[in-house]
C-alpha positions in Angstrom: 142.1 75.0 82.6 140.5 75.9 79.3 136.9 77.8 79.4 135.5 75.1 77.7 136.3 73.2 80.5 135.1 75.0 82.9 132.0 75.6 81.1 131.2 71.8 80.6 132.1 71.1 84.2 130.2 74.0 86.0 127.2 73.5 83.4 124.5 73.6 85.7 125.3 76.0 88.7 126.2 79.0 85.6 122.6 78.1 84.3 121.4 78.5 87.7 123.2 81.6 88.5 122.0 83.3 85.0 118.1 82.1 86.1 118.9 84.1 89.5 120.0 86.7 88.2 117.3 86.8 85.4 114.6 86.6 88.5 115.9 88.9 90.4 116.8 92.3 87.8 113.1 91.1 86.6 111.3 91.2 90.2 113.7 94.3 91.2 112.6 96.0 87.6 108.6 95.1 88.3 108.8 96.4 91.7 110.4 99.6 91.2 108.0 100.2 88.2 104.7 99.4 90.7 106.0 101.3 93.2 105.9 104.8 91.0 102.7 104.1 90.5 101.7 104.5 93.9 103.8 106.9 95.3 102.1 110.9 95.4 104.3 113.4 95.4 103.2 115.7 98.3 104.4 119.1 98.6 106.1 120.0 101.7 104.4 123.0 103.3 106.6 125.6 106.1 104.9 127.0 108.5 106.0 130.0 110.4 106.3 129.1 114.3 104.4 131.5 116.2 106.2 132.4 120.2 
């Protein structure tokens, strides 16, 4: 089979797949960008154990 082919016979499920994929970098991409926001960095403090 030729690409063409292929192309014109799986038209609609590659436009589907490239729309998922689209959605998905885009919602993973928002999410991680929100999620910085929000985060604090909090030091971590040792404390000596006293026996």
């Amino acid at each position: 089979m030729q690409p063409k082919n292929v192309f014109e016979k799986n038209k609609r499920e590659i436009i589907v797949a490239i729309f998922v994929f689209l959605i998905v970098t885009t919602s993973f991409a928002l999410g991680y960008l929100t999620a910085t926001h929000f985060v604090q960095k909090v030091p971590i403090v040792i404390e000596k154990c006293s026996n």
